[in-house]
C-alpha positions in Angstrom: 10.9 -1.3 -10.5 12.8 0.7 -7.9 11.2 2.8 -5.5 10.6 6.8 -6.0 13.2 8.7 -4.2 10.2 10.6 -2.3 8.9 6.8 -1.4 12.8 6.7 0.3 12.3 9.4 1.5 9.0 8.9 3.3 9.8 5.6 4.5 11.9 5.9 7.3 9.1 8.4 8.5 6.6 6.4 7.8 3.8 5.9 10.6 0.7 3.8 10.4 -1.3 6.8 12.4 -2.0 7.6 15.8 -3.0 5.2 17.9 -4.3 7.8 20.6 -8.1 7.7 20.1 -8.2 3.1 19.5 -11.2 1.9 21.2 -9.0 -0.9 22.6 -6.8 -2.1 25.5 -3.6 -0.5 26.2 -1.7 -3.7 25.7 -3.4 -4.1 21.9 -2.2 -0.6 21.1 1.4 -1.5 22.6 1.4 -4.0 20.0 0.2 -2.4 17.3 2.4 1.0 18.3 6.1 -1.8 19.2 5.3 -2.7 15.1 4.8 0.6 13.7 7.9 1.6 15.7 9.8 -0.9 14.5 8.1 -0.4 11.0 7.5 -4.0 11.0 4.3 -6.4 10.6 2.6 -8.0 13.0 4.0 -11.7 13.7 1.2 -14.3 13.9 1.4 -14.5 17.9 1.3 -10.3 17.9 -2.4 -11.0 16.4 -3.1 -14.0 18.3 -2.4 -12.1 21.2 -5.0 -8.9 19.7 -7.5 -11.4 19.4 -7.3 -12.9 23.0 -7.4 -9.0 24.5 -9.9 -8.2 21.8 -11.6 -11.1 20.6 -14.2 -9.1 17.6 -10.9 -8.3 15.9 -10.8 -12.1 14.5 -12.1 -10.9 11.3 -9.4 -8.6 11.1 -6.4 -10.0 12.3 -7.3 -12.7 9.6 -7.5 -10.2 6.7 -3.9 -8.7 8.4 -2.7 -12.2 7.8 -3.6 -12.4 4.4 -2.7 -8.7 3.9 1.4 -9.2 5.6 1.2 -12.7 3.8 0.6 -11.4 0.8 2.6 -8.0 1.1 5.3 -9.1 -2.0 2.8 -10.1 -4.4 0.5 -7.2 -3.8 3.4 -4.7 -4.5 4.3 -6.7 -7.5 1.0 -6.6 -8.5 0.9 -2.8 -8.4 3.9 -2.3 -10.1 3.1 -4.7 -13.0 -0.5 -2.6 -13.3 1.7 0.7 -13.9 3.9 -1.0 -16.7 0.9 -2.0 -18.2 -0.9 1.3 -18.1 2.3 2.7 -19.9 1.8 0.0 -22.5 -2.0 0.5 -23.1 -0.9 4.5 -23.8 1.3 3.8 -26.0 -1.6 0.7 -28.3 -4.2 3.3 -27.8 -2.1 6.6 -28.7 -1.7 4.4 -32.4 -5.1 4.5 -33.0 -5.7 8.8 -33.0 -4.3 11.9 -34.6 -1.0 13.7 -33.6 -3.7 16.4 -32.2 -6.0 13.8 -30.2 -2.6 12.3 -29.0 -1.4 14.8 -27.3 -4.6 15.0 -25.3 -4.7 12.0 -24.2 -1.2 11.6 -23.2 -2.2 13.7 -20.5 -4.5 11.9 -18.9 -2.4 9.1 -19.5 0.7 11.1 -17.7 -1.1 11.7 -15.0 -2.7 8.9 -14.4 0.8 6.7 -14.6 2.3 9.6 -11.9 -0.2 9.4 -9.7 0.0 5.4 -9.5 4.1 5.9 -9.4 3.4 8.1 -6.1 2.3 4.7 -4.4 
């Protein structure tokens, strides 16, 4: 499934969020702030080197592992949980009246835009 032309859009603007108020050492944030520059993830020794300048962010760089590792099935995942939702509308819509239906649909619409949006 393609992306949305506002996700193209929004892309190249994209920004993970300010890094102004972090609770952490300058160099960290450079590291974090070089990635979301280059709209890139963090390699394994970007977050080796976070952990050695801020070692109670172990927990965390091993979930941004997981997370970056992970990053193609996730989105595959998502997009398979939107086709589905489009096929449960259309089994459940069989089992109600032509008036029921078209309440339903609605929530089913929105519901299947709103997940789109992502």
């Amino acid at each position: 499934m393609p992306l949305s032309e506002r996700a193209q859009q929004l892309i190249p603007k994209a920004r993970i969020i300010s890094f102004a108020n972090w609770p952490y050492q300058q160099s960290a944030i450079a590291i974090w702030q070089q990635a979301d520059d280059q709209t890139c993830y963090l390699s394994d020794s970007d977050l080796d080197t976070i952990v050695n300048l801020e070692p109670d962010l172990l927990v965390y760089s091993q979930q941004a592992r997981k997370l970056r590792d992970n990053a193609t099935f996730i989105v595959d995942n998502a997009r398979a949980m939107i086709s589905a939702l489009e096929a449960l509308k259309q089994y459940s819509l069989e089992y109600f009246s032509d008036s029921e239906k078209n309440a339903i649909t609605t929530y089913f619409d929105h519901l299947i835009t709103v997940m789109k949006k992502f």
